[in-house]
C-alpha positions in Angstrom: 114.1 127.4 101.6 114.2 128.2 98.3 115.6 130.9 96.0 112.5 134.0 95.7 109.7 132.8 93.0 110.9 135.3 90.4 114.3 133.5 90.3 112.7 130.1 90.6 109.9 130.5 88.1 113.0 132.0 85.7 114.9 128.7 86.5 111.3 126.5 85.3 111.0 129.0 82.2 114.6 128.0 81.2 112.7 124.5 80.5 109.7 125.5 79.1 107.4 125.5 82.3 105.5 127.8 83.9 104.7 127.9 87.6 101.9 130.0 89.5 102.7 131.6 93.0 100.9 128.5 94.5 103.1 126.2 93.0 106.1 128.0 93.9 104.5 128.2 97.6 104.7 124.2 97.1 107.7 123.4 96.5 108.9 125.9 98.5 107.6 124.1 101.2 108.8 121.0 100.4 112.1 121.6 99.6 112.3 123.5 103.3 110.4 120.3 104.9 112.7 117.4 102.8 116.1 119.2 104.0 114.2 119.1 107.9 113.9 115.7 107.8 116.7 114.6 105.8 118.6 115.5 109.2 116.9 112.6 110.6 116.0 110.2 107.7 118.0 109.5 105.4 115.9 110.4 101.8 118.3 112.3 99.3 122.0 113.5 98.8 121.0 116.6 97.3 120.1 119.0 100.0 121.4 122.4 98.5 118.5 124.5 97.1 120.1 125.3 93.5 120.3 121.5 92.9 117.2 120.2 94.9 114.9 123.1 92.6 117.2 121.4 89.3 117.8 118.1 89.8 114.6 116.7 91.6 111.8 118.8 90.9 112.5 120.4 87.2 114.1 116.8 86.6 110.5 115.4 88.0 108.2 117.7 86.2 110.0 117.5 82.6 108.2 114.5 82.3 105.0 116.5 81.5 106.9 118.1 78.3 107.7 114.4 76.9 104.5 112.3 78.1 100.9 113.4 77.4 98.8 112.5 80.5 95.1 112.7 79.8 92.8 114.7 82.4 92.7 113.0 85.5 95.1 110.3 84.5 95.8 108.1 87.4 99.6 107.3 88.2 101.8 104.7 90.0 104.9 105.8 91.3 106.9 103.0 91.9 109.9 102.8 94.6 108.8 106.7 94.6 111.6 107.6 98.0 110.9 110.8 98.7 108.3 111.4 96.2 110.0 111.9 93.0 108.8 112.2 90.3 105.2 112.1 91.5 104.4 114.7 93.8 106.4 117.6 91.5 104.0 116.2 88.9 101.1 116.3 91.5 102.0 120.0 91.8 102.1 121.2 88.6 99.0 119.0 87.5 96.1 118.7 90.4 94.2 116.6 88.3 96.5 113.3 87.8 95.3 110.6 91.0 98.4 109.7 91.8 99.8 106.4 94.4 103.0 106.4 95.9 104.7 103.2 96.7 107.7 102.1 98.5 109.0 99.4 100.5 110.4 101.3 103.2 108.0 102.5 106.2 110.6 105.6 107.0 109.6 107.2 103.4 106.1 106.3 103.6 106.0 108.4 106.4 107.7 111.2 105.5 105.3 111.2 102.6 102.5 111.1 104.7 103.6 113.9 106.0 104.7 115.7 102.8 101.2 115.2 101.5 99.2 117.1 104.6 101.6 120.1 104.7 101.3 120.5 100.8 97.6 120.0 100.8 97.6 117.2 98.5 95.8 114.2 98.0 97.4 110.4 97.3 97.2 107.0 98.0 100.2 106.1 100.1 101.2 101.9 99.7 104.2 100.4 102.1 105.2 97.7 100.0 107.3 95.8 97.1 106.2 96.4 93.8 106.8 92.6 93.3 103.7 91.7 95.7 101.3 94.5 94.9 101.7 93.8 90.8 99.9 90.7 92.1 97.0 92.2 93.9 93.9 92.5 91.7 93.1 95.8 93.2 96.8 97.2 92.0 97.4 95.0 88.6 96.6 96.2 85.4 94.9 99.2 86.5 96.7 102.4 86.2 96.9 104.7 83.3 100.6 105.1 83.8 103.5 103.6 86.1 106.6 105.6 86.6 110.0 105.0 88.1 113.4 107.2 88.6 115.8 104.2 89.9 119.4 103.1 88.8 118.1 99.4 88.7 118.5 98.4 84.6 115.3 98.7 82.9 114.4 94.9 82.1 114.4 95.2 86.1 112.2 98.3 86.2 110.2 97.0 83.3 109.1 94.0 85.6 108.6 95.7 88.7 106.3 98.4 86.8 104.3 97.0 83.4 102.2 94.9 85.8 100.8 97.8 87.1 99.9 99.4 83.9 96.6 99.0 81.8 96.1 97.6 78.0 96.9 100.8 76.2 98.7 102.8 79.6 102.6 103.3 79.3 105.5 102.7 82.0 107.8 106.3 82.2 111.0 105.1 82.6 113.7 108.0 84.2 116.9 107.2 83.7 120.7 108.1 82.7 122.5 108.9 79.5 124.2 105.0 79.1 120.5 103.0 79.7 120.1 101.6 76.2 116.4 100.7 75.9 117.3 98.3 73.2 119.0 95.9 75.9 115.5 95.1 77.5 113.3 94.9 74.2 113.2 91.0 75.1 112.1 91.7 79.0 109.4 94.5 77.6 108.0 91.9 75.3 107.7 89.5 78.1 105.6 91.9 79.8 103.8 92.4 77.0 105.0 95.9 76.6 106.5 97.6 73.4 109.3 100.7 73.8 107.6 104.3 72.4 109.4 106.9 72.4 112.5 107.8 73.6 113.6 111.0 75.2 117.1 112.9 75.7 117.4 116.1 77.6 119.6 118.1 79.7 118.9 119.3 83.8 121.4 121.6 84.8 124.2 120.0 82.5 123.5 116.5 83.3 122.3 114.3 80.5 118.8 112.4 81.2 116.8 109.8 80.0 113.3 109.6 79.3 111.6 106.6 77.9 108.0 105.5 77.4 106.4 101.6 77.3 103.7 101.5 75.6 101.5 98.4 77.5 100.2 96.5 74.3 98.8 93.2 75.9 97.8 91.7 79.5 101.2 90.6 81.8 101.4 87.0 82.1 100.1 85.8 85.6 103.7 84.5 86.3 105.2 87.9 86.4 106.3 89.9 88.5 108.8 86.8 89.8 109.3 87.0 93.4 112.5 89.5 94.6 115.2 86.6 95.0 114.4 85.5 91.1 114.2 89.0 89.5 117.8 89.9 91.6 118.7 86.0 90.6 117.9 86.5 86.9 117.0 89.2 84.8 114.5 88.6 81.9 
């Protein structure tokens, strides 16, 4: 499905990353079995091999180059659709324990799916982030939460921070106009405080990478249920 590994690990190198012939053998594989079922299920827009190699799994594993994740780190992806950005990640970093989650039972499984033909182990969740942030087997007890959604980041911030340990960080992904500034007062809520942010280039298009650090416990009243957080943003 995709371009030979010489080309593609020359297209990783152009971003600082190095893959193996295993990896390559990965995301070969998935970018053969996403375009499969794509025909079927709707998942993604970008079906072409150029673009799905560029702008979903480079785009997915560049968080590795901006976020330092500990050995073994375990990771939330929420609203994760086809598996973006956590299951690039998973490839080019075994060790991270890594849970998908997403509301629709279509992607959940497709991911199922994904996850036996690429050998790879994760916890697979149907459901809104809004109702498992409440769980007290899901809140508060990831290393990391990430998200790569168009919703506005005082949105993101409230469907993801609950997830995320004293001392973890939310990984925003998003586009070149998201000021981070705009949701300081929503992060704070959350108890959450903005790190560092990131901006980069895949394959000409500007991106957004931006890190919450988790500095104190969410209050129990948050996450709201979906009609307040579409109602009112913090």
């Amino acid at each position: 499905m995709l371009m030979g590994f010489d080309f593609c690990c020359s297209e990783f190198k152009k971003y600082g990353i190095v893959i193996n012939s295993e990896q390559y053998e990965k995301f070969d594989k998935y970018a053969g079995f996403l375009v499969k079922y794509n025909e079927n299920v709707n998942l993604t827009s970008i079906t072409e091999p150029q673009q799905i190699l560029t702008k979903h799994f480079i785009d997915s594993v560049l968080i590795t180059k901006y976020i330092d994740f500990p050995l073994n780190s375990t990771v939330i992806d929420v609203g994760t659709g086809a598996g973006f950005p956590s299951v690039p990640i998973k490839i080019i970093r075994p060790d991270l324990k890594i849970t998908l989650l997403d509301s629709l039972a279509k992607r959940i499984k497709f991911l199922n799916e994904l996850c036996n033909i690429l050998d790879i182990d994760a916890e697979l969740i149907h459901g809104r982030a809004e109702d498992f942030g409440k769980m007290p087997e899901y809140r508060e007890k990831f290393d990391f939460s990430c998200a790569r959604a168009v919703a506005n980041l005082s949105v993101l911030s409230e469907y993801c921070i609950p997830f995320v340990k004293k001392d973890g960080e939310f990984i925003a992904m998003k586009g070149p106009n998201e000021n981070p500034d705009d949701s300081i007062k929503a992060i704070m809520l959350l108890g959450g405080k903005i790190g560092n942010v990131f901006d980069y280039f895949v394959d000409g298009d500007k991106r957004k990478v931006i890190s919450i650090r988790k500095i104190s416990q969410t209050p129990t009243n948050y996450p709201r249920n979906s009609s307040q957080i579409k109602k009112k943003t913090l």
